[in-house]
N, C-alpha and C positions, 0 to 999 in steps of 0.2 A: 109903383113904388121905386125909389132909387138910393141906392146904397154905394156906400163910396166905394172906388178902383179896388182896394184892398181885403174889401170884403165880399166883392161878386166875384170875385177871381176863383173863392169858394164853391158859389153855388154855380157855375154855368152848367147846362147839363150834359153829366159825363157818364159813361157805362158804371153802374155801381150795382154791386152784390146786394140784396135782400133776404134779409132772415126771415122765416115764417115767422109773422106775428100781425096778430090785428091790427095793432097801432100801422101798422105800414100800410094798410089798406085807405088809411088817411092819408098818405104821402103821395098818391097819386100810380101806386104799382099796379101794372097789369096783373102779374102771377106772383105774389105773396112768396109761395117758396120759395122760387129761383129768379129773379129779375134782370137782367139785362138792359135793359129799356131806359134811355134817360130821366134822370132823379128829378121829379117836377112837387117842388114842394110849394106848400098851400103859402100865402102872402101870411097870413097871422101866423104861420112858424116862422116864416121869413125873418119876419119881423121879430117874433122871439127870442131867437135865436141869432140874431144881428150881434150883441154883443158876445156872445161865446165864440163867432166865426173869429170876430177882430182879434179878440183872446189868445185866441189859439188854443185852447183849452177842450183839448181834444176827447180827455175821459170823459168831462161834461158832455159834448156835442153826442159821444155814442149814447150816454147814456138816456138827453134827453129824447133823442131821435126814436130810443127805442126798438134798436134792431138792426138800423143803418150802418154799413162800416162807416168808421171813420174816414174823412177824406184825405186824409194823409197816409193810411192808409191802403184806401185803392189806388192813391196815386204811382205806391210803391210798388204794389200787385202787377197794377198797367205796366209797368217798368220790368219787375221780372217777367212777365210774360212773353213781353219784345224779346229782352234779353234772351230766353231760350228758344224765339223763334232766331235772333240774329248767331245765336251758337253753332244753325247750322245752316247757316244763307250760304250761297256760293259765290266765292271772287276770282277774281283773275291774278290778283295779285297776293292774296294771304289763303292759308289754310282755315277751316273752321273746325271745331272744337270734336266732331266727329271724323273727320279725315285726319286730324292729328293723332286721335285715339288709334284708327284702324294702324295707319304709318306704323307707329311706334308698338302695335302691338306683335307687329307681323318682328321685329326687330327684335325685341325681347324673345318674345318666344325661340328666335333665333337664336341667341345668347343662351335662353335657360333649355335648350335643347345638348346644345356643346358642352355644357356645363353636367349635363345628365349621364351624356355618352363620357365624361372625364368621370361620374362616380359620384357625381352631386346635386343634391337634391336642394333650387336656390330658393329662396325666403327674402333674399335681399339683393339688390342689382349691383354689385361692385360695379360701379360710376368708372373706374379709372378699367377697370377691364373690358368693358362693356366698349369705352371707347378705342380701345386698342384693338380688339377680336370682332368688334362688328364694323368697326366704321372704319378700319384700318387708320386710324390716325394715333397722334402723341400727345401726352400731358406731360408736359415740364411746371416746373417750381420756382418762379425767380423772384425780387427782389425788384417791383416794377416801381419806377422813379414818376409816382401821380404826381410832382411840381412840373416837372418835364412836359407830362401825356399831357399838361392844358393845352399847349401848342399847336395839338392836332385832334383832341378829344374835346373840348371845353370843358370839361369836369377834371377835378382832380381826387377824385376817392376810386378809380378804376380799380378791380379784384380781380379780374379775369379777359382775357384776349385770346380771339379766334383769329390764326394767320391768314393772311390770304397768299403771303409768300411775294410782296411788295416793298408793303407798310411795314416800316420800322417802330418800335417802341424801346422809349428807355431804360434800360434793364443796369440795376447799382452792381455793380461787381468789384471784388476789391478797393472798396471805401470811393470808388468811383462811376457817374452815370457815361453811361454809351447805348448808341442807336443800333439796337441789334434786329435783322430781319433775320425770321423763323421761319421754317418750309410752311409749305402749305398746308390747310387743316393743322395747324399745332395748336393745342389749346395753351396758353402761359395761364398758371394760379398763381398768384402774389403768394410768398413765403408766408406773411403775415397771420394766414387761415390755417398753417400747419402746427403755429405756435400754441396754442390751446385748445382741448377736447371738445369746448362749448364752442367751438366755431365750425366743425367738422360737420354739420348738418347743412353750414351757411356754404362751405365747399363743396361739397358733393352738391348741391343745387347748381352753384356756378358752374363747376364743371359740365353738370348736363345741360343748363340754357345754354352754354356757348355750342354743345355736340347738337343742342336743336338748330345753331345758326346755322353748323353745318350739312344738317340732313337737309334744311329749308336749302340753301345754297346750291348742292349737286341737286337735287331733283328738278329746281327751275332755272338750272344753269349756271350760275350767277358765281361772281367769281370776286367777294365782299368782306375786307374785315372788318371785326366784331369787335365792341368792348363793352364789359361788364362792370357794374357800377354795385357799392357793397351798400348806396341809400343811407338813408342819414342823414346827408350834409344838404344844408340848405341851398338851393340853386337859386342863384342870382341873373341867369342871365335866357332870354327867350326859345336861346339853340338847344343850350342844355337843357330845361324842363320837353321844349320836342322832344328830344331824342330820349330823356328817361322814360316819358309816360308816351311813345308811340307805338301803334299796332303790332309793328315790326316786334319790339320789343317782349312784347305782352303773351306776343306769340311763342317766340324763344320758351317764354317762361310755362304758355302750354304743353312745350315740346318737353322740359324738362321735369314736369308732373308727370309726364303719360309716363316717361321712361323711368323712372325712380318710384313710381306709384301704379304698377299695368293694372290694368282693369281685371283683369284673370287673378292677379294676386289679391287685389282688394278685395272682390266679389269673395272668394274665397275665404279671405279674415271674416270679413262681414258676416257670412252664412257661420265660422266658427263663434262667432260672441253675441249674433244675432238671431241666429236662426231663421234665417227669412225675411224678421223683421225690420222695419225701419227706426232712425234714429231722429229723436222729436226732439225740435228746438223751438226757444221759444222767443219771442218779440227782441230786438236785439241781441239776436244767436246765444241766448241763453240757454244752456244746459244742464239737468241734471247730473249732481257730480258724482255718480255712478258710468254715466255719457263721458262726462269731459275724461275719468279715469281709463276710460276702455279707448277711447280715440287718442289717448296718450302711448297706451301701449302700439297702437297700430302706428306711429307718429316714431317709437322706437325700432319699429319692427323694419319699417320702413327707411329707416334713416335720413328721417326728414323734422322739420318744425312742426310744432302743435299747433299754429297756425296752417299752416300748408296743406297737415291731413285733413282738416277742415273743409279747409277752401277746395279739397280734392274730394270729399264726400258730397260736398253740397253740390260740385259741377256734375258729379254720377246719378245722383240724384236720391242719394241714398239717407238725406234730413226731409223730415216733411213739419209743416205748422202747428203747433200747438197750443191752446189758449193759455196767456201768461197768467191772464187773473184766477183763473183755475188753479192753478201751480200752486202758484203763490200762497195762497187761501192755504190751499192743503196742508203745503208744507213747513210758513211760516204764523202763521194766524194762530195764536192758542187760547184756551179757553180762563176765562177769566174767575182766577181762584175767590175772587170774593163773592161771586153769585151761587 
């Protein structure tokens, strides 16, 4: 039987999950409960199921399948699963998501030790102290001329620069631009982030991916300015999207979760609002809004985005899957007054 390009692209067979169920013993599974074994379906489902592949109509396919995940699916599954083996591959050239943690924990703990013997018990990482007392470096505040930095950045929305004690950047002073070089390890914040309260989460982030360029920097030698980009603006040009969306970068932004979010302080919130347990999300990172309220507070606690604590919970590993249609059912479905 032959089914056009678009439609077999569906069924070739690939490692898929099986639910315990009869109907699946018709699909061709070795072990019903748990299957791994490539998905070898009968030619008359095939065939049946021909126009719902095309569809795309994905709550059909599980349903008529009867047990089968959907293929979109497993394809996401297959995806995270790479994902948290490549979290902790080793390279030669980038840190992974576990060596970044340890780095940064050993660092903090550093900081909240000094901070203990001064009489203070920390809750939050003062960003701007943190990199003054551990990393022996400076955060300045200027008024950085992004029409200028195209010249030598290709972007022009830059919020943040890590010196390397070379590179000059355009800094507005007195209603006028000049090219000022900064010592070494100086982080520059554009003024801009100091103007309003709802930006001071977007700061202290900046501030710490540029202190991750610099930890990445002394440990493997390297002697490299940094600039930090505040997103947003649409990139028109092939350099600039490199450099916004590369490893390099992505890493920074590792560096500056572990330090602003340690894992000792999380686990600890966690076990306070959790108890142990874990925090279920469901099919498109939906959340109960009991969840989304309590990961707001640790998002305050933390002095970070409610995106970020997020994306910091899920990389700890501390959301696990929960069926939507369940949810849903429960908490939106009501009984119908006229029966």
């Amino acid at each position: 039987m032959q089914l056009s390009e678009s439609c077999s692209a569906y069924i070739n067979p690939l490692p898929c999950r099986i639910r315990s169920n009869p109907v699946v013993r018709d699909l061709g599974s070795q072990d019903p409960s748990c299957s791994t074994a490539p998905l070898q379906l009968k030619e008359e489902t095939i065939a049946k199921e021909k126009v719902l592949f095309c569809a795309g109509t994905t709550r059909q396919i599980f349903r008529s399948l009867a047990g089968v995940i959907p293929f979109s699916r497993q394809s996401k599954d297959r995806k995270e699963k790479i994902m948290k083996v490549n979290n902790n591959y080793l390279s030669a050239n980038y840190f992974n998501d576990k060596q970044i943690d340890s780095i940064c924990n050993v660092l903090t703990d550093n900081y909240t030790e000094k901070k203990f013997e001064e009489g203070f018990i920390v809750s939050r990482i003062n960003i701007e102290e943190f990199v003054e007392k551990i990393l022996g470096a400076k955060v300045v505040y200027e008024s950085i001329d992004s029409n200028s930095l195209v010249e030598v950045d290709k972007e022009d929305d830059c919020m943040g620069f890590c010196s390397d004690g070379i590179q000059a950047i355009p800094i507005i002073r007195n209603g006028k631009s000049e090219w000022v070089v900064f010592p070494k390890d100086t982080i520059v914040i554009d003024k801009y982030l100091t103007t309003n309260p709802n930006l001071d989460n977007r700061r202290r982030f900046c501030i710490a991916h540029e202190a991750g360029h610099i930890i990445k920097n002394r440990m493997t030698g390297k002697v490299q300015a940094e600039f930090n980009h505040v997103g947003g603006v649409v990139l028109t040009t092939a350099p600039a999207m490199k450099k916004r969306y590369s490893y390099h970068e992505l890493e920074a932004n590792k560096f500056a979760a572990s330090i602003l979010m340690p894992e000792a302080m999380v686990a600890m919130l966690m076990l306070k609002l959790y108890d142990g347990e874990k925090i279920v999300k469901y099919q498109g990172d939906i959340l109960a809004g009991e969840d989304i309220k309590k990961i707001k507070y640790m998002a305050e606690v933390f002095g970070v985005a409610y995106e970020t604590m997020f994306i910091r919970l899920k990389h700890m590993g501390y959301l696990i899957d929960g069926i939507l249609e369940t949810y849903v059912e429960e908490k939106v479905i009501g009984e119908n007054p006229n029966e």
